[in-house]
N, CA and C of each residue as an Amber inpcrd file, in Angstrom:
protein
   279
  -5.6000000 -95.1610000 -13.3140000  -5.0970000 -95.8690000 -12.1500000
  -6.2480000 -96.0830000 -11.1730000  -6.5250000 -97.0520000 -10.5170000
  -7.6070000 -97.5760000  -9.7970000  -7.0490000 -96.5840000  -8.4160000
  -8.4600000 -96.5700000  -7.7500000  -8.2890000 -95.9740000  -6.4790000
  -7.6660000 -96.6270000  -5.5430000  -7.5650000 -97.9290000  -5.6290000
  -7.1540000 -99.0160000  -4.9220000  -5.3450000 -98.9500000  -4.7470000
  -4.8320000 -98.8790000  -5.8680000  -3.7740000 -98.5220000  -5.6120000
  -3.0990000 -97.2740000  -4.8450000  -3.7840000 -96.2310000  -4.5020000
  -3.5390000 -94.5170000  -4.2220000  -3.4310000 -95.3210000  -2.2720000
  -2.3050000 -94.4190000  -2.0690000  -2.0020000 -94.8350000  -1.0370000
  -1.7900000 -92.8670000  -0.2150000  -2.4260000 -92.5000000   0.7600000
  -2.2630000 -91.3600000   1.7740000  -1.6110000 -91.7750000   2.4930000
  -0.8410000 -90.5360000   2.7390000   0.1030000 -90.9390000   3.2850000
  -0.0040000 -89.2450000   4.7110000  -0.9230000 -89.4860000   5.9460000
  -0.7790000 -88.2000000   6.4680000   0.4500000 -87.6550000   6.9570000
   0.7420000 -86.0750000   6.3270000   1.9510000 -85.4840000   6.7790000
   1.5750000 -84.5120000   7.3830000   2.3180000 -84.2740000   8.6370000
   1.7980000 -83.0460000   9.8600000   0.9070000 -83.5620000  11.0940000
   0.2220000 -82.3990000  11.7250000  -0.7650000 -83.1000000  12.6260000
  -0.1480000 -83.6970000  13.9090000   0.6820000 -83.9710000  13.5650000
   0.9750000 -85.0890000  14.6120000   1.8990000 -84.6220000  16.0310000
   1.9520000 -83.2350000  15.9540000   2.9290000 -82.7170000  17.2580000
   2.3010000 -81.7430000  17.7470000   1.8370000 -80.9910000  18.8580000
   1.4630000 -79.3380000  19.1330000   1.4170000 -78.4610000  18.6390000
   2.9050000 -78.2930000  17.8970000   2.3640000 -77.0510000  16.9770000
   1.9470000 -76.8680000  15.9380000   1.5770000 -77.8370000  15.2090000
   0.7460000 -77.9900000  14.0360000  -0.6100000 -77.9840000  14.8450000
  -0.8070000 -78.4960000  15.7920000  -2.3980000 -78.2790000  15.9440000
  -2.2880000 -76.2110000  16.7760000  -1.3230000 -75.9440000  17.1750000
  -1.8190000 -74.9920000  17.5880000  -2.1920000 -73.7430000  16.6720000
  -1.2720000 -74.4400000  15.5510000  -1.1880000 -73.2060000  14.3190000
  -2.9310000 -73.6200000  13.8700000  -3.4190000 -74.8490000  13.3450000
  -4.5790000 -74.6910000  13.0820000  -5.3030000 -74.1520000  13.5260000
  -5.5560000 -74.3720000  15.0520000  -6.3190000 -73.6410000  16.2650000
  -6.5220000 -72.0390000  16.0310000  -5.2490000 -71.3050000  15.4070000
  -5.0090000 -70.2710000  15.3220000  -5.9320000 -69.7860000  14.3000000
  -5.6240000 -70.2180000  13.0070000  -6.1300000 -70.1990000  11.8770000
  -7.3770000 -70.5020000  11.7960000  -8.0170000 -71.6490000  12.5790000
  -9.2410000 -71.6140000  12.3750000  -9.9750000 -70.3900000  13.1720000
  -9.4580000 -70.0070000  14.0200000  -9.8270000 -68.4850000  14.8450000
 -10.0600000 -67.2880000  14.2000000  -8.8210000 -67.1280000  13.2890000
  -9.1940000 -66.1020000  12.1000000 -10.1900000 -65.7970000  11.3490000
 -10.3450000 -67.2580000  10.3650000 -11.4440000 -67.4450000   9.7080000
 -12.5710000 -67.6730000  10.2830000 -12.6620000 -67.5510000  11.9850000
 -13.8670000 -67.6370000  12.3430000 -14.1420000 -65.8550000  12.4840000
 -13.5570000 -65.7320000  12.9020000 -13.1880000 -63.6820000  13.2530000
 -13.9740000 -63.2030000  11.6590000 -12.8600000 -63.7530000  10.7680000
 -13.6130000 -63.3080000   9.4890000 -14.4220000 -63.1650000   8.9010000
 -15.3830000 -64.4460000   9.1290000 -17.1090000 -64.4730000   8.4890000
 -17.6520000 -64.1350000   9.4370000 -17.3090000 -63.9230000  11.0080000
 -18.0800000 -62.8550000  11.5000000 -17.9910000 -61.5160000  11.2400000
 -16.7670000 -61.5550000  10.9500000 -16.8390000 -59.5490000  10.7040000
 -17.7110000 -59.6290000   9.2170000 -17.6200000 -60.3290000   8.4420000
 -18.2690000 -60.4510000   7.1450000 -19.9520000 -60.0940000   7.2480000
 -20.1880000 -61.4220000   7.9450000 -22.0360000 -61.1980000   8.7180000
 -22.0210000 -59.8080000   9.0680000 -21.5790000 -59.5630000   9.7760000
 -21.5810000 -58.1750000  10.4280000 -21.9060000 -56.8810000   9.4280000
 -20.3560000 -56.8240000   9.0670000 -20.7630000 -55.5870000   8.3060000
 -21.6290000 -55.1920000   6.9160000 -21.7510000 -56.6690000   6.1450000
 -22.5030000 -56.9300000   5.1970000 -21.5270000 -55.8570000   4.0600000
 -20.4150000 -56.2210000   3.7860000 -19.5000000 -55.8480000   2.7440000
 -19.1830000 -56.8810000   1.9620000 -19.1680000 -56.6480000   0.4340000
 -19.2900000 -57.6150000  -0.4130000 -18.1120000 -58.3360000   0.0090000
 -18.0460000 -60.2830000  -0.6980000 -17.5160000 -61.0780000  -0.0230000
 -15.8330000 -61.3880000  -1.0170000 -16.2460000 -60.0640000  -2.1800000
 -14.6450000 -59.8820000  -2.6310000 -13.5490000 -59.2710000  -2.2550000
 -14.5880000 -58.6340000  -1.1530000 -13.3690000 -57.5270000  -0.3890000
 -12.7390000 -59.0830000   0.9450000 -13.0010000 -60.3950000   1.1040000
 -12.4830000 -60.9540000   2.1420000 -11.1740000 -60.7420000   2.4850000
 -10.3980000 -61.2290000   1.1370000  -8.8470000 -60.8420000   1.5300000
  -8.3590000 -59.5030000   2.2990000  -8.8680000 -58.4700000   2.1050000
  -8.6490000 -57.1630000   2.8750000  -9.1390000 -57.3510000   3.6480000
 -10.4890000 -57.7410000   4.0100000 -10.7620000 -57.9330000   5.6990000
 -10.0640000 -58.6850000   6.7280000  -9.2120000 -59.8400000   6.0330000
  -8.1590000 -60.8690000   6.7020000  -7.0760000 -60.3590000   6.9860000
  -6.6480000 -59.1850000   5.9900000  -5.6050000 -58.3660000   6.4830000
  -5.3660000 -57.4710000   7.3570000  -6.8960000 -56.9790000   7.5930000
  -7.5680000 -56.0700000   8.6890000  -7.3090000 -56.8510000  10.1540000
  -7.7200000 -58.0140000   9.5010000  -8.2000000 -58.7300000  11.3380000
  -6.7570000 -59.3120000  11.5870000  -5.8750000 -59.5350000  10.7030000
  -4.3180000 -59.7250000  10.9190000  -3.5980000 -58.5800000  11.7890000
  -3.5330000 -57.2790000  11.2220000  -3.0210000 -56.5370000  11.8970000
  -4.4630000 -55.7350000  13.2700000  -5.0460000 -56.1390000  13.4200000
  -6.1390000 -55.4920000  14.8030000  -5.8070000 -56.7720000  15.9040000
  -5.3150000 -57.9670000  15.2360000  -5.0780000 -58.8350000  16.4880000
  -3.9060000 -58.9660000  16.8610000  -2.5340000 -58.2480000  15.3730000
  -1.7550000 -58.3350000  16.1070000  -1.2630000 -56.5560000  16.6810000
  -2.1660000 -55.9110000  17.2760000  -2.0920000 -54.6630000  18.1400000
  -2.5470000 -54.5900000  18.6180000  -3.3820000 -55.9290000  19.5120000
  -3.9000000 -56.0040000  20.9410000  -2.9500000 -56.7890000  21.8130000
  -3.2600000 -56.3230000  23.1710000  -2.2670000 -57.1230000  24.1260000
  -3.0650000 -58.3530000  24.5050000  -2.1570000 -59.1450000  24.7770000
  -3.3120000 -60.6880000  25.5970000  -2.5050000 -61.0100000  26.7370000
  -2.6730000 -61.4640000  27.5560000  -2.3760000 -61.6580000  28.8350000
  -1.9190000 -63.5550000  28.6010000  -1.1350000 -63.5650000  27.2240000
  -0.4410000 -64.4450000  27.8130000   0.9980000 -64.4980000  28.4570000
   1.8070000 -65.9300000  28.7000000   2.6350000 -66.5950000  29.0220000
   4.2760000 -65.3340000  27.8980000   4.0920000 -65.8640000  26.8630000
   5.1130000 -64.9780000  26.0010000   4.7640000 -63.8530000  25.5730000
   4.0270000 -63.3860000  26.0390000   3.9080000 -61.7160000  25.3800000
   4.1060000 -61.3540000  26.6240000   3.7630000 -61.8910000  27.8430000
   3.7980000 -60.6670000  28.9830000   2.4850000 -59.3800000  29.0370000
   1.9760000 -59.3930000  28.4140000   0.7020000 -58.4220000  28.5290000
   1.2010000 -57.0470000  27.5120000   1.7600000 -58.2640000  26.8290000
   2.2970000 -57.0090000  25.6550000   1.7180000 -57.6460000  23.9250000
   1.4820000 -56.6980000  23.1300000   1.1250000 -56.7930000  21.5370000
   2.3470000 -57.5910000  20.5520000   1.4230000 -58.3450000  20.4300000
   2.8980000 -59.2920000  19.5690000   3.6400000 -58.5110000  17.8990000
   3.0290000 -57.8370000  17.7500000   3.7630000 -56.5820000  17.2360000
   4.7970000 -55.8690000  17.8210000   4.5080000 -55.3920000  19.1720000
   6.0560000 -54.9210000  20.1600000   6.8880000 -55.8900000  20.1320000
   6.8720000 -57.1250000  20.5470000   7.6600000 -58.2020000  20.1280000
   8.2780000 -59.0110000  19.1760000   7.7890000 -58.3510000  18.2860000
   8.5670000 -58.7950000  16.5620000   9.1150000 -57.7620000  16.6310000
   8.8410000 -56.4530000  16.4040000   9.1120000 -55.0130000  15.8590000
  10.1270000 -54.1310000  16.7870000   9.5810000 -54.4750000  17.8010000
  10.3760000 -53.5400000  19.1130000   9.6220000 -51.9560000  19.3560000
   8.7350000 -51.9520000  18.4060000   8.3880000 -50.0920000  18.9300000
   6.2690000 -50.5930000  18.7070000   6.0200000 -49.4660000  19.5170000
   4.7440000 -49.3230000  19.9260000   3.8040000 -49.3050000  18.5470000
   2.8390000 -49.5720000  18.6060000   1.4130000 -49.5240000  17.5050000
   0.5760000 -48.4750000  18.3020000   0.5180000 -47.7450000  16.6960000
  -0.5540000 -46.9860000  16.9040000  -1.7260000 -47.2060000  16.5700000
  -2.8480000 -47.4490000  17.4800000  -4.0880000 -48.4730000  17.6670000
  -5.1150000 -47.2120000  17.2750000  -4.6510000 -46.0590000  17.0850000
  -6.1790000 -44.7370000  17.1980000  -7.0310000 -44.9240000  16.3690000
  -6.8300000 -45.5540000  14.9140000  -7.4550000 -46.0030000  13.5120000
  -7.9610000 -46.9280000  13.4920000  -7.4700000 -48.1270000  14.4320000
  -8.4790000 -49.0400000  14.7490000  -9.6340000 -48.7650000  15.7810000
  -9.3120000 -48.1620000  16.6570000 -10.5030000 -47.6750000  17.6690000
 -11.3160000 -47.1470000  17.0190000 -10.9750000 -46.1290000  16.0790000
 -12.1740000 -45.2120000  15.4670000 -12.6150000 -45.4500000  14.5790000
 -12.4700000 -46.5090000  13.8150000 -13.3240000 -47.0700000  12.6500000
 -13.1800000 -49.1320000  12.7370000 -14.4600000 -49.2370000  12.3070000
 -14.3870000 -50.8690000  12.0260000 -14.3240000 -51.3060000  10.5150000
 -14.2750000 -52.4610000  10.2100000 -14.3190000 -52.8780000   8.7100000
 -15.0080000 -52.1550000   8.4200000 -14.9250000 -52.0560000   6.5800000
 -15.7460000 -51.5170000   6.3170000 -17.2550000 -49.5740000   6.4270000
 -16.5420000 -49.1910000   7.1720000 -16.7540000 -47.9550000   7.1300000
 -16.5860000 -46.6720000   6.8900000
């Protein structure tokens, strides 16, 4: 089939929260190959480091609008995170 015929057709994109979710996501994966640079841990362990930086961002508080200055973990879950394991060790150590 010629290329000529192939017709795109963009789906998404086109409202706030599709761009905010990207916004999000591209944040991660920026978080990620920095913690990567950083700790210099081989680059098969990524998926566990994404899971790392999944739950360390969601057991910090942010001072927005819907959290209230609260961990968006208290707000899905309803009970407190215990943060002591993240304080005392980083990726990889």
């Amino acid at each position: 089939m010629s290329a000529r015929f192939l017709h795109y057709e963009r789906t998404g994109g086109g409202n706030a929260l599709d761009n905010r979710a990207a916004l999000h996501i591209g944040l991660a994966k920026a978080g990620i190959l920095r913690e990567l640079k950083r700790s210099n841990c081989p680059v098969k362990l990524w998926f566990y480091l994404g899971e790392w930086f999944a739950k360390t961002n969601n057991c910090l508080a942010r001072d927005t609008y819907q959290l209230h200055n609260q961990t968006p973990h208290f707000k899905a879950a309803g009970n407190v995170t215990d943060i002591s394991s993240i304080c005392k060790f980083q990726w990889y150590e």
